[in-house]
N, C-alpha and C positions, 0 to 999 in steps of 0.2 A: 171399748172404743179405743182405737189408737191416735191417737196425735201423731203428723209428720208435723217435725220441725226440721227444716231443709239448711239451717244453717251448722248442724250438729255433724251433716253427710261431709261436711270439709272443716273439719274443725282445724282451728288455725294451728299451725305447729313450729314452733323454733326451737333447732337446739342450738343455745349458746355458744357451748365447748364441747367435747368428746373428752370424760376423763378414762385412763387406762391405767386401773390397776392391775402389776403384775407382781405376783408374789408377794414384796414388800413395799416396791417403788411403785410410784402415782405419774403416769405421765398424763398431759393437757394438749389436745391440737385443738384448732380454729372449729368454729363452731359450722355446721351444713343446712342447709336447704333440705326438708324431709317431708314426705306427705305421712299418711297415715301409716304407712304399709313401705319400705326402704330398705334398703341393701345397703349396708356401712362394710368397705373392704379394712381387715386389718391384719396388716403383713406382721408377722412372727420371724424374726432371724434370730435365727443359736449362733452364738457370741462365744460360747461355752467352746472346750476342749473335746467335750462329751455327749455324745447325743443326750437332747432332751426328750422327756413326752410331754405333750400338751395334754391333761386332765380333765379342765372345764376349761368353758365361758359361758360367763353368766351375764347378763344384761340387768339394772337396775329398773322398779317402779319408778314409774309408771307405764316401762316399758319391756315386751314379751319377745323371747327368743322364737322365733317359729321355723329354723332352718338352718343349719350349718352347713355351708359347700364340703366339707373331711368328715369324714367320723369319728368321733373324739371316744377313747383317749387316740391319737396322731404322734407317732414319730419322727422327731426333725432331726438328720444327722448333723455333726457338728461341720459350719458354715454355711448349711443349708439355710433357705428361706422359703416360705411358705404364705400364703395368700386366705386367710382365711375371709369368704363369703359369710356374713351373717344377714339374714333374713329378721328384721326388727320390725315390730306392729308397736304400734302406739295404743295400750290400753283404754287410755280415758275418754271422757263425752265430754272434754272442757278443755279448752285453749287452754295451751301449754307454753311457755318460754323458760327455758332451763336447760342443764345438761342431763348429756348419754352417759351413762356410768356402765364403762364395762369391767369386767373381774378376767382377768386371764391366770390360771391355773398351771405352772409347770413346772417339773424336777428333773432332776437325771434318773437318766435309764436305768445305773448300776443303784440307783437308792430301792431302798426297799418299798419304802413309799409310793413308787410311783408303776409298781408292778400291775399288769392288769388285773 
């Protein structure tokens, strides 16, 4: 037998804050309006001398990456910018108020590390 419970189809959802880790640094914007299912845009500019790559991003629990607009690993040359689309689902069956934890992944092109 199935049970609908029809207040679980909209489960309430707030995020707080959006933290951005990159690399080593933590940045914090104002928190957004999201339904289950949302698009967070997060622009990337290389600041750097040298082209970067972008490696990963990753999204935190309780929340699922389902789509990146680029295909990662992505090269940004230096003062370029970049627009990355992320497609985020809300995992959980339970009201949520908290933050988006994203992880953003990049090095230089000449590091060894960040070869494809």
């Amino acid at each position: 037998m199935r049970i609908n419970i029809p207040f679980l189809k909209k489960v309430p959802l707030e995020i707080t804050q959006v933290n951005i880790a990159y690399n080593s640094a933590m940045h914090s914007f104002n928190g957004i309006k999201a339904k289950k299912s949302f698009t967070y845009k997060l622009p990337f500019s290389n600041t750097e001398m040298v082209p970067m790559r972008i490696l990963k991003v990753e999204v935190d629990k309780p929340f699922a990456m389902k789509k990146i607009s680029h295909n990662i690993p992505l090269d940004v040359e230096s003062g370029q910018r970049v627009v990355l689309e992320l497609r985020i689902e809300f995992d959980g069956k339970f009201a949520y108020s908290g933050p988006l934890g994203i992880k953003l992944s990049a090095l230089p092109i000449s590091s060894r590390l960040a070869k494809k």
